[in-house]
BAMARBA-418658 format. One record per residue (C-alpha): x, y negated, z negated. Coordinates in pm, whole numbers, plus 50000, padded with zeros to 5 digits. Layout:
N
XYZ
...
% end
This chain:
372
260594764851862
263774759052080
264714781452361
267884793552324
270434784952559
271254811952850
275284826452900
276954802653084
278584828653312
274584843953384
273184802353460
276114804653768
276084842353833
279734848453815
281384872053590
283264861953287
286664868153452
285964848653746
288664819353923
288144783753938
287634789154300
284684815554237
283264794253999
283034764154230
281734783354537
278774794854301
278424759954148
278164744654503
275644770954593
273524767254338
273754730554277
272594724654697
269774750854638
268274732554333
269434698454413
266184673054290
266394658754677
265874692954823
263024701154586
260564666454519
259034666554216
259644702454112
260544699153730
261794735453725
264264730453965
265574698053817
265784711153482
267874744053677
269774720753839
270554706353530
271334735053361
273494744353651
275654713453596
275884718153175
277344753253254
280064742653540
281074711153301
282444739553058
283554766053246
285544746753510
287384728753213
289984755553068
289964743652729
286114740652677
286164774752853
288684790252615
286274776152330
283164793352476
283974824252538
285604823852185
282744808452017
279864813852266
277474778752251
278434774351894
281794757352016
279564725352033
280174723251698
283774737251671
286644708451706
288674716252013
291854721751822
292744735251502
295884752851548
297724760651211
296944741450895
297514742550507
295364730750274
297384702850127
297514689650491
295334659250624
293854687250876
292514710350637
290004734150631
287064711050554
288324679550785
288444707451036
284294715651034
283624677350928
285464666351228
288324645951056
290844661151314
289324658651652
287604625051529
291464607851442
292604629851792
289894613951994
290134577151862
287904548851871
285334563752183
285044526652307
283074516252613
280904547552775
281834561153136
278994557253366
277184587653511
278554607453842
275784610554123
274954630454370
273114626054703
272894651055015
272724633355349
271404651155673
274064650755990
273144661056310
275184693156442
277294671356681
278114648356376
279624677856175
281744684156454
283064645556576
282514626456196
279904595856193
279434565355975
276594565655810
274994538455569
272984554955276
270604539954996
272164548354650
269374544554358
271864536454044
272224517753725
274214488253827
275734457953582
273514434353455
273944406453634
272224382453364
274404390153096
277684401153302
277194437153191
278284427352807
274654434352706
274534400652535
272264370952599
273814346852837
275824320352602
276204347752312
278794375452266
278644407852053
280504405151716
282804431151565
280734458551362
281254452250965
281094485350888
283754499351077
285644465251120
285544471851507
287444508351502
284014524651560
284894551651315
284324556850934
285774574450691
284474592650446
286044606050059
284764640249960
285694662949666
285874696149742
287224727649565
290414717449748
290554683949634
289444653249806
288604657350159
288524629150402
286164630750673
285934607751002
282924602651199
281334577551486
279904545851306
276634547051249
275884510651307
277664502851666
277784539251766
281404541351800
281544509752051
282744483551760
280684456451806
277244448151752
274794427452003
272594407651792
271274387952043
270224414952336
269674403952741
266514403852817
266994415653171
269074447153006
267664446752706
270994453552541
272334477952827
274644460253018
273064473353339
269454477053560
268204499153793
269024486654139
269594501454490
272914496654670
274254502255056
276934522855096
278914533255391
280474567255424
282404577655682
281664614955774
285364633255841
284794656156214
285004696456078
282684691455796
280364722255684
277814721455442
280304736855184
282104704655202
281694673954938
283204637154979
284104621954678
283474583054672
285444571854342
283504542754159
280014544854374
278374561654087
276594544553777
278024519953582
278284526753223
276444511952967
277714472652836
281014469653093
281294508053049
283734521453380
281614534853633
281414566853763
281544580654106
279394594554388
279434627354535
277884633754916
277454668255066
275614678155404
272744693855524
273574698455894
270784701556184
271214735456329
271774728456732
269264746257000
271674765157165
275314764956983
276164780556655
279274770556432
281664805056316
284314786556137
286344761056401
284754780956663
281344776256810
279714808456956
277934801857304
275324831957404
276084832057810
272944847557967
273624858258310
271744877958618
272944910058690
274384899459044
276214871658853
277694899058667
278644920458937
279814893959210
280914870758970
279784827658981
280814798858781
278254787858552
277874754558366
277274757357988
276634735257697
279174725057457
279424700757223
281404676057505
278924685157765
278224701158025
281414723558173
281654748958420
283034784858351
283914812258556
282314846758517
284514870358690
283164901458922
282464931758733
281874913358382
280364936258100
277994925657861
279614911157525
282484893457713
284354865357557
285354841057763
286644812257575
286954775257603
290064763157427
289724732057203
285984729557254
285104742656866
284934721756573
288444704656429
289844709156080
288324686055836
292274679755699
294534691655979
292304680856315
293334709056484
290124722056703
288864759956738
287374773157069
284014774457215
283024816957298
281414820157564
279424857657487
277904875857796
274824889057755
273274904358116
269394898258184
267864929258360
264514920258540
261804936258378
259904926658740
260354931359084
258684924359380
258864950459681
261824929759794
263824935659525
263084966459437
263754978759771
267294964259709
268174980459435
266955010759553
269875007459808
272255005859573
271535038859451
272985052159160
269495064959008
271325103358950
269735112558672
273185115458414
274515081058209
276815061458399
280625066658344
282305035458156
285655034357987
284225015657713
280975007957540
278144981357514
278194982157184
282344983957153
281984947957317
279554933457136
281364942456771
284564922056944
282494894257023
281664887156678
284614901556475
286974871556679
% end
């Protein structure tokens, strides 16, 4: 017994009112998380991941949208326009549900488009932030190179279909309480193509393409985040006998750095100092993404100060402009002392018994740190 198809709107999580933007955030999400390179061999996820990818294809296209949510999955069999019509018309009600309409809207289908692909490649944090070149290994179906991609032994060509005299449709005559109805469907025989190979490749065997492996270069943009996706138009599969070929998507999975952490086009620093260094002041050198560079912790700094680093974050993958690197204070109390020590802080005093008087709080700091 089948298993019945789930809601659309429940495979991406979104409700049924949600934007094309919503819907692609939750696509991208889920598409990463059950991507067949992030989980080997798990059947599954690939069959999630497909599922993931049936639901987007329809919702993300307004028409096949508008069709679903009228007709639920049962729009697979509804033609995607039937507008008005009288019976007397050549779009009546039967050539409507037989598929005369959509089949003479659509035309001859001709040669196939070749699948889109998908690949995630894994960028070091410093790479996210200054762009790379990368050369990757693309698994595809590529063109036949026996046969040219026509599908055909070399020194033979495919012949127009007989039945459909190379249209790749037929028609078919009907009576109906109506009248005659006239029905028009993908031929049978060359499966809407128009031709017929008689004589297959035997490389191909008939295909027009193999399975091969093929070097490409992409060229990583600076600014990219792992929400990002390069489009590389015709690196995909190649459709089937000279069919166009499709393209190749790339997103990121980005190395998370030891001691910096990307917020946006900034990059958030935590600045650990003694509590002398806080109180007299020093300059400090930090890590950043351009190395080393020396900052200046002025006397009397509270914990949770910003101090900033202009044009030190990550640049705009479109506009190149660059965010800041922050610089957050955090002061390290000693949790030991030797008698030296202690007996200088206990010259300093200020052990009174009562919380010390500040105009504002730790924790005031801190939430300005992160909020930006």
């Amino acid at each position: 017994m089948a298993t019945a198809k789930r809601d659309y709107y429940e495979v991406l999580g979104v409700s049924r009112t949600a934007g094309a933007e919503e819907l692609k955030r939750a696509y991208r999400k889920l598409a990463m998380q059950y991507h067949p390179d992030r989980n080997n061999g798990d059947k599954a996820a690939e069959e999630r991941f497909k599922e993931i990818g049936e639901a987007y294809s329809v919702l993300s296209d307004p028409d096949k949208r508008q069709r679903y949510d009228a007709f639920g999955h049962a729009a697979d069999g509804v033609p995607p326009d039937f507008g008005a019509f009288t019976f007397d018309s050549a779009f009546d009600l039967f050539d409507m549900f037989f598929g005369g309409a959509g089949a003479r809207r659509r035309g001859r289908s001709g040669p196939v488009r070749g699948d889109d692909l998908r690949m995630n490649v894994e960028i070091t944090f410093e790479e996210a932030v200054f762009g790379a070149k990368r050369t990757i290994e693309v698994p595809r179906a590529a063109q036949c190179e026996e046969c040219g991609g026509t599908g055909a032994r070399p020194g033979t060509q495919a012949t127009q279909c007989s039945m459909c005299q190379g249209s790749g449709q037929v028609r078919r005559n009907m009576q109906s309480i109506f009248g005659q109805v006239t029905s028009v469907g993908t031929c049978p025989t060359c499966r809407g193509e128009g031709r017929v190979i008689h004589d297959p490749c035997t490389r191909c065997h008939g295909q027009g393409r193999v399975e091969a492996r093929r070097q490409v270069e992409v060229t990583i943009p600076g600014g990219v985040d792992e929400d990002v996706t390069l489009r590389l138009s015709g690196e995909g599969e190649v459709g089937p006998r000279g069919g166009p070929t499709g393209d190749l998507y790339i997103g990121f999975r980005i190395k998370p750095h030891a001691q910096l952490v990307r917020r946006g086009q900034d990059i958030l620093y935590e600045l650990p100092v003694t509590v002398p260094q806080a109180v007299l002041g020093d300059k400090i050198s930090v890590p950043t993404v351009a190395g080393e560079q020396e900052v200046e912790v002025p006397p009397g700094t509270q914990p949770g100060r910003q101090i900033k680093l202009h044009g030190l974050g990550v640049p705009h993958v479109r506009s190149g402009r660059r965010g800041d690197q922050i610089c957050v204070v955090r002061v390290v109390v000693p949790q030991h002392l030797d008698h030296a020590e202690r007996a200088l802080y206990e010259q300093l005093g200020g052990r009174e018994g009562r919380p010390a008087e500040v105009k504002r709080g730790f924790f005031d700091s801190l939430r300005d740190a992160f909020r930006g």
